[in-house]
Structures are given as structure tokens and as C-alpha cells.
N, C-alpha and C positions, 0 to 999 in steps of 0.2 A: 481652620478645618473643623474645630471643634465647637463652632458658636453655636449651631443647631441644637447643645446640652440647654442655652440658656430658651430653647424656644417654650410653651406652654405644654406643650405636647410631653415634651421629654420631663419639665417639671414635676407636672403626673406620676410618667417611669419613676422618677427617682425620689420621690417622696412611698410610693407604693414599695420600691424597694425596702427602702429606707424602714419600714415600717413593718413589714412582710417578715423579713429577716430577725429582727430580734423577738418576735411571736411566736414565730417559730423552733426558735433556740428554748426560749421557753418553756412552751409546750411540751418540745420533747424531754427540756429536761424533769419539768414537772411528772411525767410520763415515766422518767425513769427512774426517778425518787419514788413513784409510786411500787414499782414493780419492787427495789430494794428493800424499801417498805414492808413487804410480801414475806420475801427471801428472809425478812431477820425475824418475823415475827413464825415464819415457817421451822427457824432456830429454836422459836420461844417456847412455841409450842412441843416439839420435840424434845425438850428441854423439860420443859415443863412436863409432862407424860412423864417420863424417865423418875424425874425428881419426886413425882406424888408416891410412885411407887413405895418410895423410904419412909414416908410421911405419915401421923399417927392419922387412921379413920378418925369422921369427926359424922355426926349427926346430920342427918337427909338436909331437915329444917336448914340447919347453917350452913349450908351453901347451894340455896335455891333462892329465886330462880338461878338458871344454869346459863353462865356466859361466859366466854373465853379465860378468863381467871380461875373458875372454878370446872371449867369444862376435865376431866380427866383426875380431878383429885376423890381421895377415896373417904367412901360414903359410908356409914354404920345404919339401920336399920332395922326394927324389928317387926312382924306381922307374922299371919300364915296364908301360905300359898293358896291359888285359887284356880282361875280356868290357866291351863298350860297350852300354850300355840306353837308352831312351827314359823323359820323363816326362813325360805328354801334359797338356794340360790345365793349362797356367800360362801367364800373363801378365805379359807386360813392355812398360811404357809402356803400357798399356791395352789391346793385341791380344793375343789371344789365339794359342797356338802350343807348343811342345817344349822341354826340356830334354833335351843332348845331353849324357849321363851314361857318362863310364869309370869304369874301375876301377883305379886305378894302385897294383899290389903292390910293395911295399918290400923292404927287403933282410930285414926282421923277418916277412916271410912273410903278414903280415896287408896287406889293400888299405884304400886310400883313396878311396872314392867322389869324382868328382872334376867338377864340372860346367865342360863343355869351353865351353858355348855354347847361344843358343837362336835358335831359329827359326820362324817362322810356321807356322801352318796345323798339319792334323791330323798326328799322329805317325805318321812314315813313315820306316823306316829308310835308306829309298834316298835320301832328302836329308841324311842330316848324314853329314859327311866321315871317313873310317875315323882313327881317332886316331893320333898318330906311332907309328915303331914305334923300337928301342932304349931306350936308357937315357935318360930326361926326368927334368929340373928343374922341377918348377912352382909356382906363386906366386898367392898368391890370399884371400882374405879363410874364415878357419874359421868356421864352422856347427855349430850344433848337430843332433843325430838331430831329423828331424823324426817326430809324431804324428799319422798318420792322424786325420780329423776336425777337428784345430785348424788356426785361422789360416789355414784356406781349403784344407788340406792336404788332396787326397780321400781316401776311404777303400775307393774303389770297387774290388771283387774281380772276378777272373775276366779281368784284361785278356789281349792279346795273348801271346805268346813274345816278348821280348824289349823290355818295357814293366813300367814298376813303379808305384804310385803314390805312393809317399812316397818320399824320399833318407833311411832309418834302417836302421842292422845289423839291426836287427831282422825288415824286409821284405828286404833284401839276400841276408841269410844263408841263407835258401832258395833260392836262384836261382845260388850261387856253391857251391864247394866248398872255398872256402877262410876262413879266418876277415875278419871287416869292420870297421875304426875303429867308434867311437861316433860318428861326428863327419866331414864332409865340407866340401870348399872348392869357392868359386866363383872360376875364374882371374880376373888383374885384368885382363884383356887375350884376349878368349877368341879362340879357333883363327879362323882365315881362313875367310867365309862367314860367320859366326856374328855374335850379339848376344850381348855379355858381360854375364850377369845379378849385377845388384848385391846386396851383399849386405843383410842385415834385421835388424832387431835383435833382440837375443835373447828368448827367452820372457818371459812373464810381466812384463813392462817397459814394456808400450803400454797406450795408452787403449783398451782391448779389451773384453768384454762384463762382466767381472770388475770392472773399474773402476764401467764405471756402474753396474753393480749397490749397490757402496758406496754411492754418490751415490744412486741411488735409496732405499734402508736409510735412510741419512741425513733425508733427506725424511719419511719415515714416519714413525722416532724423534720428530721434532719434533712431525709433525701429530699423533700421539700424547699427547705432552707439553700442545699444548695442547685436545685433546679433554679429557683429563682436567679440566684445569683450566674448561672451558667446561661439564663436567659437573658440577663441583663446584658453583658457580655458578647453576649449573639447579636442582637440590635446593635448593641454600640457597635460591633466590629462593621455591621452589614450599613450603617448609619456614616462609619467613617470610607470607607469604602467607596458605598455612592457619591461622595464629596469627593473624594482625590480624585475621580473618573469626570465629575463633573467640570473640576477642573481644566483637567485634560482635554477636556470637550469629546469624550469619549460619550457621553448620554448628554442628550438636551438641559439645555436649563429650563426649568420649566417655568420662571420667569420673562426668559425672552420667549418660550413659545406664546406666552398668556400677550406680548404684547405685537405680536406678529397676525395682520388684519387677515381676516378670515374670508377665503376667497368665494365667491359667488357664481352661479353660471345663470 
């Protein structure tokens, strides 16, 4: 009943199987090491934030460029303030409201974007307080450039004179005429009036839509994995099947119909 496994046809099936199935297992699990992956470093990071908090400031220079390691640890700097912007449209503690954003140029002639504080309500320059004026030391947890579009960041064009939407050299550097860090701090202790915005952990390190994605991939791989096998199964059943009927003489053999002469008129 079963010889039809060893015909050419079925060889195919079950080499495909064969092969399908452990890719799959794979995949998914590679998929879900990925997204763990995510999850622990989404630990690390949080982690990491909490822990720079105790940790002594250490000088801009040493720990630039800004990448996951140094993403959130606190930065020392000295310069004086220069053009002050708005950045409307963020939230802290769940109201909505402004970041009060300087510019504080160094003795290296380049600025440090420098978030002084935030405040409620729509961005209005006549609420946040003019920033000191001589030579400042400030202190504050480093940042990375933010991306228009990610993480909530807007991307929305055409704002006011003197509004940006993202904290990045890259949207700065039109608006200034002097050159812009990569990289920007949140004071740990922001100016009088003001709400000091905490810092975030670095890119690519949260349970963000990347992650579930994996986990979603993950899911599929499998349900894949065992569709096939539930496929395979189908055939065989419907393969074994037509053979016991055949038997039976319940359906033609299609053997003896191929040798039965074909009638003429």
C-alpha cells in the first residue's frame, strides 16, 4: 500500500520535507534569539541610564562619538550659551509641552546642543527663561543625534523661527552658522522654572517595533514549519487512501484503463 512512497514523485515530497522543516526551526529560532537579544540589551540599557546617574561626570571629548556604551552617561562641559530654540511637541510624565534647547559653544568653536528644561503647553518663547549669560559648566546625561520619524521624534517641516523638530547636527546646522556636536545633553538639574528631562536609552536597545517584528518572524517560521508537516500528512493520508480504494476496485486502475483499446466509430 505504501510503495507509491518509493515512486520519484514522492522522493521530491519527502526530500522537500526533509529540508523545509529543519530551515524553518531555524529561522524561527534564529528570529527569536534575535528579539531576546532586544529584550536583554533593552535590560542593559535601562540599566545602564539608572547606573550613569551615580557615576562621576567625565569630560564631552571622552566619551564622543556617542554610541550605546556611552549613550546616557554624564557629560562635563564648559562654554557660553548662544542661539536658544524650542522643541515643541514632547512629553514628560505624560503632558504634553517644550523643550528649552541652547546652544552652548566651546572653546573648539563647535556647539553643544544643550537641553536647559521643559515646560508645558504650546511652544512659546516668551515662557522659557533667557539662558545664563558668561562662561557655564554644565552637567548632564549625553544623547545621541536624534532621527526625525523615530521613537516618536517628529519630522514635521515648516515650523516657526526659532523651533526645531528633532535635537540632531543635522537639523541644527541650518539654523546656526557655526558647526554642531553629533550628540546633545539633558542638564541633570535643569534651570529654575523648568522640568529636567530625563534621559532615554540609546537607539536600537528597546522593545521597539524591530523587536516585535522578530517575534512576530518567529511565530510564522514555526507556523510554517508545521504547515508543512500537516501538509505532508494530507497527501500521505489522501495517497493512502486512493490505494485501499484502488484495491477494492472502488476507482479504476489507471493502469488497466491505459491498456484497454480505445474504441473507434
Amino acid at each position: 500500500m505504501y510503495r507509491f512512497l518509493l515512486t520519484p514523485r514522492w522522493w521530491g515530497i519527502n526530500v522537500f520535507v526533509l529540508l523545509a522543516i529543519p530551515f524553518c526551526i531555524f529561522m524561527g529560532s534564529w528570529q527569536l534569539s534575535r528579539f531576546e537579544a532586544r529584550v536583554e540589551a533593552h535590560r542593559s540599557a535601562d540599566k545602564q541610564v539608572e547606573t550613569a546617574k551615580t557615576e562621576a561626570a567625565r569630560p564631552l571629548a571622552e566619551l564622543l562619538p556617542v554610541d550605546q556604551s556611552t549613550s546616557g552617561q554624564r557629560a562635563t562641559v564648559t562654554g557660553r550659551y548662544a542661539k536658544q530654540l524650542l522643541v515643541p511637541d514632547r512629553q514628560v510624565d505624560g503632558k504634553n509641552g517644550f523643550y528649552v534647547l541652547a546652544l552652548l559653544r566651546t572653546d573648539s568653536g563647535k556647539a553643544l546642543p544643550v537641553v536647559r528644561g521643559w515646560l508645558p503647553g504650546k511652544a512659546d518663547a516668551a515662557k522659557a527663561p533667557a539662558p545664563p549669560t558668561g562662561e557655564v559648566t554644565v552637567t548632564g546625561a549625553l544623547q545621541a543625534s536624534e532621527t526625525p520619524g523615530d521613537n516618536g521624534v517628529s519630522n514635521q517641516g515648516g515650523l516657526p523661527s526659532g523651533q526645531t523638530a528633532a535635537i540632531s547636527a543635522a537639523s541644527l546646522v541650518n539654523l546656526v552658522s557655526y558647526p554642531v556636536y553629533d550628540a546633545w545633553i539633558t542638564l541633570d538639574k535643569a534651570d529654575p522654572g523648568m522640568t529636567a528631562v530625563p534621559a532615554t536609552a540609546p537607539d536600537n536597545s528597546g522593545l521597539d517595533l524591530k523587536a516585535f517584528q522578530n517575534l512576530g518572524y518567529t511565530g510564522e517560521w514555526f507556523v510554517f514549519a508545521g504547515f508543512v508537516v500537516f501538509m505532508w500528512f494530507r497527501l500521505l493520508r489522501r495517497e493512502v487512501e486512493f490505494a485501499r480504494d484502488a484495491e477494492l476496485g472502488l476507482v479504476p486502475d489507471p493502469d488497466e484503463e491505459a491498456r484497454q483499446p480505445t474504441a473507434t466509430v
